[in-house]
N, C-alpha and C positions, 0 to 999 in steps of 0.2 A: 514617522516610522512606527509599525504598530508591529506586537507581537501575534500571529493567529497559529492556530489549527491545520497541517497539512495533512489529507491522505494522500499514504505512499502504498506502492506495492512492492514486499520484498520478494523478491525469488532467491531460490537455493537450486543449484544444479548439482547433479552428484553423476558420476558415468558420463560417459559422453564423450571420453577422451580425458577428461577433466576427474580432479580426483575432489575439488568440490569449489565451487565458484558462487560467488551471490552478487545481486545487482538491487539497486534501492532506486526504482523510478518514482517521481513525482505524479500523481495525476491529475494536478493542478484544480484541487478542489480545497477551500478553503473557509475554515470552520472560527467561526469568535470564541467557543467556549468547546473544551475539551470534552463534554458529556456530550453534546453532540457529535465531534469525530469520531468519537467510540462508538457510538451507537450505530454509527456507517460502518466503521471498520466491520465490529460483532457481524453487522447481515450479511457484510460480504464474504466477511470469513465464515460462513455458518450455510453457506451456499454449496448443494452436493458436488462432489469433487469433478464428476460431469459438465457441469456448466459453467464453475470458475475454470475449469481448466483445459480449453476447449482444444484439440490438438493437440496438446503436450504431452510428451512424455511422462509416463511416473514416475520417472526420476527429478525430475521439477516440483519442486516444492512453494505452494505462492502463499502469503500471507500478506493480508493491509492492518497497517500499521498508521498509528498519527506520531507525527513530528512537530514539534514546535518550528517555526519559523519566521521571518521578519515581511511585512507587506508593505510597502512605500504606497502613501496616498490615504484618501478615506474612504474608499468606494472596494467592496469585497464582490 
């Protein structure tokens, strides 16, 4: 069992019916050393609001995010 590196993507929803809701999906990308999941996160976050956020409403909030997590095996 090995500890790695997740990117996630958070969303926040706010309107919508909803007075505010958030989901933490996995995007099953996985990192050995945390300098590098940041450095993924930073460009995606750092991407104009246009094309992270393709269809969505502005009420949608997305942010990528690293999580620690557990990886069974030796093969990433």
């Amino acid at each position: 069992m090995n500890i790695v590196w997740g990117l996630y993507l958070f969303s926040l929803v706010s309107g919508l019916g909803f007075e505010r809701s958030h989901s933490l999906t996995d995007l099953d990308e996985q990192y050995l050393l945390i300098e590098d999941c940041i450095k993924a996160a930073n460009y995606m976050n750092a991407l104009p609001f246009a094309e992270k956020q393709v269809g969505l409403d502005r009420g949608t909030q997305l942010r990528y995010v690293c999580v620690a997590k557990v990886s069974i095996g030796t093969n990433l």
